[in-house]
C-alpha positions in Angstrom: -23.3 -33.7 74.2 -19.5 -34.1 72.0 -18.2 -31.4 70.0 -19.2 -32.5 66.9 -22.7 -32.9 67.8 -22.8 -29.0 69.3 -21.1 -28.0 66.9 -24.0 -29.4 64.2 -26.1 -26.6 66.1 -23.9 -24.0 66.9 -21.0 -23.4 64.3 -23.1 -22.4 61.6 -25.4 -20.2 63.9 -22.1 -18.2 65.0 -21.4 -18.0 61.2 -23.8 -15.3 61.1 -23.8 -14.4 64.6 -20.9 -15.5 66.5 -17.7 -13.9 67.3 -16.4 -11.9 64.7 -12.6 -10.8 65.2 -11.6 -9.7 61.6 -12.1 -5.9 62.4 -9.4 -6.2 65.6 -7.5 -8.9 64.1 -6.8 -6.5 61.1 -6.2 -3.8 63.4 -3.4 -5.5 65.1 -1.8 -6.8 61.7 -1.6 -3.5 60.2 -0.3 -2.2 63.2 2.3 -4.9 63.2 3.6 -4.2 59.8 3.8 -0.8 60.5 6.4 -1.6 63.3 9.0 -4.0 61.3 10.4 -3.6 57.6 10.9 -1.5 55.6 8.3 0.7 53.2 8.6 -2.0 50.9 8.3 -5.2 53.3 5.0 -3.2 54.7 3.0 -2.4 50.7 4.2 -5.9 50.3 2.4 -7.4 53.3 -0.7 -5.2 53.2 -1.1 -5.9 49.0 -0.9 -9.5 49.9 -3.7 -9.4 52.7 -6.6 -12.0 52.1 -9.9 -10.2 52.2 -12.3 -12.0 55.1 -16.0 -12.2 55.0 -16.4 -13.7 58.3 -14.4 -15.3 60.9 -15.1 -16.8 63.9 -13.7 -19.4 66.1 -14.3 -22.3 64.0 -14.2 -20.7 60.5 -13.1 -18.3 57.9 -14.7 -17.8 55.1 -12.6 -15.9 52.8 -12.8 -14.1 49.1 -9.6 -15.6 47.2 -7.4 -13.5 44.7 -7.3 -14.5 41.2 -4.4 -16.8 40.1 -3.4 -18.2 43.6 -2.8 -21.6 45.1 -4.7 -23.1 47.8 -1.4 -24.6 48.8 1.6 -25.9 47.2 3.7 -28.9 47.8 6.6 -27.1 45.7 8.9 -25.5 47.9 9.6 -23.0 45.3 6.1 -21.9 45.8 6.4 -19.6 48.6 3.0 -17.6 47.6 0.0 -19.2 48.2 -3.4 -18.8 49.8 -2.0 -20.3 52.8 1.2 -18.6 53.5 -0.5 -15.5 53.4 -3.0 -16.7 55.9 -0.3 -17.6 58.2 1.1 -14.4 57.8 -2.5 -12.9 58.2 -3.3 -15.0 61.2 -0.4 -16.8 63.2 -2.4 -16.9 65.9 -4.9 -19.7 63.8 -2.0 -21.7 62.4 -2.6 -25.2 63.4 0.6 -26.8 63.9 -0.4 -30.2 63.0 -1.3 -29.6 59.2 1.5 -29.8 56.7 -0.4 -26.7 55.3 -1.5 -24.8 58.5 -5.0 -24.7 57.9 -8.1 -27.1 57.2 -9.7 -26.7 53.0 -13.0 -28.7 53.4 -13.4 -27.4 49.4 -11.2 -25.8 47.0 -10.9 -23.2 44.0 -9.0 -23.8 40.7 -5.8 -21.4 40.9 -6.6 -19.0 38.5 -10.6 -19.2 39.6 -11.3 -16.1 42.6 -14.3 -16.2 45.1 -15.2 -17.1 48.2 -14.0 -20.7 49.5 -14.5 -21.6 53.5 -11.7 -22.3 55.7 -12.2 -24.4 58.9 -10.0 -23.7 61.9 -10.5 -26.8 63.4 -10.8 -30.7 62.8 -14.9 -30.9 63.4 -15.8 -27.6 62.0 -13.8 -29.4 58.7 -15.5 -33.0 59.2 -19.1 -31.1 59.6 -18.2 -28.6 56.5 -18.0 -32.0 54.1 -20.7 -33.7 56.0 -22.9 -30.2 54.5 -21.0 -31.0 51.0 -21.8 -34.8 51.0 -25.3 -34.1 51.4 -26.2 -31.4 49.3 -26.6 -28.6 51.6 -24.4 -26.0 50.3 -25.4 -24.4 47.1 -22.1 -22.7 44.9 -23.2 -19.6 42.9 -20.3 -18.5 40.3 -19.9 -15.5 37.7 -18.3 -15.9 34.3 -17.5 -13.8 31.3 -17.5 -16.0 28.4 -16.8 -15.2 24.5 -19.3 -15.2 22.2 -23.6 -14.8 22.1 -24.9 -17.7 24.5 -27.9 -17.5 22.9 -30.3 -20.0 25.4 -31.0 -18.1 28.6 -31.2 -20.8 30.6 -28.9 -24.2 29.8 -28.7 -27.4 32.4 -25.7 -29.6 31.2 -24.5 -33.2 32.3 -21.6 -34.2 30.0 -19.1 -36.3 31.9 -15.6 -35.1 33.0 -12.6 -37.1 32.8 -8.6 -36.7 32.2 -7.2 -36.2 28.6 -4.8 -38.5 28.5 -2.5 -36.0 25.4 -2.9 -33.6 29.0 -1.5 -35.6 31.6 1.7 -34.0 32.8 1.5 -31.2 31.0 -1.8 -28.8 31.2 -3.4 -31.6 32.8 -6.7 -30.3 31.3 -10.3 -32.0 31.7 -12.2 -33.6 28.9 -16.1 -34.7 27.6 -15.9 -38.0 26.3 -18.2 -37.1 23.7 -16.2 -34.3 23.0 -12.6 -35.9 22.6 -11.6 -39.3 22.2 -8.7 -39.1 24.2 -10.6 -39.0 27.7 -10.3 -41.4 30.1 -11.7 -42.2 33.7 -14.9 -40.1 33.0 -17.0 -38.8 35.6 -20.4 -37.9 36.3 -21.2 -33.6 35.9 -23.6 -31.4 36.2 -24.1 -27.7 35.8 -26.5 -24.8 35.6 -26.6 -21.9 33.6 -28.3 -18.8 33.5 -27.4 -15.5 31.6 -27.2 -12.0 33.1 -26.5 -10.3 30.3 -24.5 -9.4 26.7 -21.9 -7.4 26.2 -18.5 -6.8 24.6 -14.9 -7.7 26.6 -12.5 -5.2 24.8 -14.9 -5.5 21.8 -15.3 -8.9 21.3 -18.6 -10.3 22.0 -19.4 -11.8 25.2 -21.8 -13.3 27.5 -22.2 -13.1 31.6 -23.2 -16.0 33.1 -24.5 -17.2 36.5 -23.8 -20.7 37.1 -24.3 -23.3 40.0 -22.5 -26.0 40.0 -24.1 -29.5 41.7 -21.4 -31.7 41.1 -17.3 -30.6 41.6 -15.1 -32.1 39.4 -11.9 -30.9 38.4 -12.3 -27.8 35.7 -16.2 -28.7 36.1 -16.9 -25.1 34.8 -14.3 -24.6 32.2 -15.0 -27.8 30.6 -18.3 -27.2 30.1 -18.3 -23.6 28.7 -15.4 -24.9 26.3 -18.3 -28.0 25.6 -20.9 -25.2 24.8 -18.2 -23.3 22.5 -18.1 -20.3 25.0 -14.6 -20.7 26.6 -14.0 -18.0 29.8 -12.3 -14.6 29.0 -9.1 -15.3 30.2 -8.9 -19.2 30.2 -5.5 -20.2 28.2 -6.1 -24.3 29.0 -9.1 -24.3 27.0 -8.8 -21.8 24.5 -6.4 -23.8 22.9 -3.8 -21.5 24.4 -5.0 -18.2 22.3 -6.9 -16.3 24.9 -3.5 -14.7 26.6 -4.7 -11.0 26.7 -6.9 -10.4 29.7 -5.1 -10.1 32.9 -6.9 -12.6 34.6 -9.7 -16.1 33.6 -13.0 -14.1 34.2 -14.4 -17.3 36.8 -15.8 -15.9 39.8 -17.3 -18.2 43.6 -19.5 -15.5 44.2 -22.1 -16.6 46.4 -22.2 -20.0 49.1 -25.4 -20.8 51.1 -24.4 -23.2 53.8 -26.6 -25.3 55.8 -29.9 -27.7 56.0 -32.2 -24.6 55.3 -29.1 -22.9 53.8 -29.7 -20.1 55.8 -26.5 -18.9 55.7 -25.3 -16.9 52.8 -22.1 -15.0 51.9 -21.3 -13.2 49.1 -18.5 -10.8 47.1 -18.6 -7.7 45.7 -18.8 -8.3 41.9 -15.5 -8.7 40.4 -17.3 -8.1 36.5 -19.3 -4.8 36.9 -18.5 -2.0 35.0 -16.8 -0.4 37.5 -14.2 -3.0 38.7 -13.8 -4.4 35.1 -14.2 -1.2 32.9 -13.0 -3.7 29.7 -16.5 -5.1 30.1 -19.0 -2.7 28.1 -22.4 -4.2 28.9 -25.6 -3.7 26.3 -28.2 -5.5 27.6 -29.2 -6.9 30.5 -31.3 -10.5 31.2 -31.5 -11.0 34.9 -30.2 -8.8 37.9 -28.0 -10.5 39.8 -29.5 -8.8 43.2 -32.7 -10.3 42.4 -33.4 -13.6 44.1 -35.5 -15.0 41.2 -32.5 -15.4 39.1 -31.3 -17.9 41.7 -34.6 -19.9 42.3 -34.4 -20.0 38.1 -31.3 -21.4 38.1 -32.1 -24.0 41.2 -35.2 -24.8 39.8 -33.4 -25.8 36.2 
């Protein structure tokens, strides 16, 4: 049997249930800062850790910060997703890749959550295979400004480049929406709302949302289509929403797999307690309650 067909059976089974290493890897990396630097080096290392959800010897899967690359092909960029991995990790840098490591998906840089990392060529090729056909299933959180008053909302408006953009924000359009677009694609997105509230007193909705297709901005653009742009999102605010620290987007849940029977998932970066600007008032849907999500699939 090759690699890639073992691996079909096995990688995603020792997802769950195969060798997990973070706790001693992490171990030895604090343990390593502590030895070289100074104070300042060391807070600077340990701030800059990646937290990791799972690892074993074909994957990571990993919860990204806010407002981080993936990568960068600037050599003034010197902070990214991957550097800090390599810092994380040596030990897993694959000395082949221009960028150490293998990103079968990816994540907006100002958009956090969980994204999977492969560690090797056929754990990558196997991860798309599982994108290509439809067996992964992308859960997000967002805080959006103003009253989304359906509960439920299933949209399809095309995505393509504004042509004003190119070069500059290089933001996504909706034909429909602006006559500047060109090259549209295909889109499609689910919503459901988990409930109303106020972001530093201005009205807001929290939304789940699965996303089926993955164009560029997929989830920004649509919101913006709606007339509910993201807390946080300066692109399609029309560069007016520059007061919360962050774009309130959130990968918070991935289901990997022909029965998808294997599920991560992050704390939630938009409770009360992490995100104490967020005063909610009523609630629509818990998001610990499967029903919300067989709602949203079933959409």
């Amino acid at each position: 049997m090759n690699r890639t067909k073992q691996l079909t059976m096995l990688s995603f089974f020792q997802l769950i249930f195969g060798h997990v290493l973070n706790f001693f890897t992490s171990l030895l990396y604090v343990n390593n800062s502590l030895q070289s630097g100074g104070d300042d080096q060391q807070v600077d290392r340990l701030d800059k850790r990646v937290e990791i959800l799972h690892q074993n010897e074909n994957f990571l899967i990993v919860n990204k910060p806010p407002d981080l690359l993936i990568n960068g092909g600037d050599a003034d960029v010197n902070d990214t997703l991957h550097t800090r991995l390599e810092n994380q990790f040596p030990a897993l840098i694959c000395r082949e890749l221009k960028y150490s490591f293998y990103f079968p998906h990816r994540l907006d840089y100002s958009t956090s959550g969980l994204i999977a990392i492969a560690l090797n060529k056929e754990a990558c090729n196997l991860m798309r295979q599982y994108f290509e056909k439809r067996c992964v299933r992308k859960y997000y959180l967002a805080l959006v400004r103003g009253i989304v008053s359906q509960t439920s909302l299933d949209v399809h408006d095309p995505i393509g480049y504004n042509l004003k953009e190119i070069g500059k924000s290089n933001a996504m359009c909706s034909p429909e929406f602006n006559p500047n677009c060109i090259h549209p694609r295909s889109a499609h997105t689910k919503f459901h709302v988990l409930s109303y509230g106020e972001y530093d007193s201005y009205p807001c909705t929290k939304l789940l949302i699965r996303i089926i297709t993955g164009r560029r901005h997929q989830i920004r653009v649509h919101c913006s289509n709606l007339g509910h742009t993201i807390v946080g999102d300066y692109t399609y605010s029309g560069r007016k929403d520059v007061h919360p620290p962050r774009q309130m987007l959130h990968a918070y849940r991935l289901r990997v797999g022909q029965s998808l029977d294997f599920d991560f998932r992050t704390r939630d970066p938009f409770d009360a307690e992490t995100l104490p600007q967020w005063k909610e008032d009523r609630v629509v849907a818990d998001l610990n309650d499967e029903r919300v999500y067989d709602e949203i699939d079933q959409l």
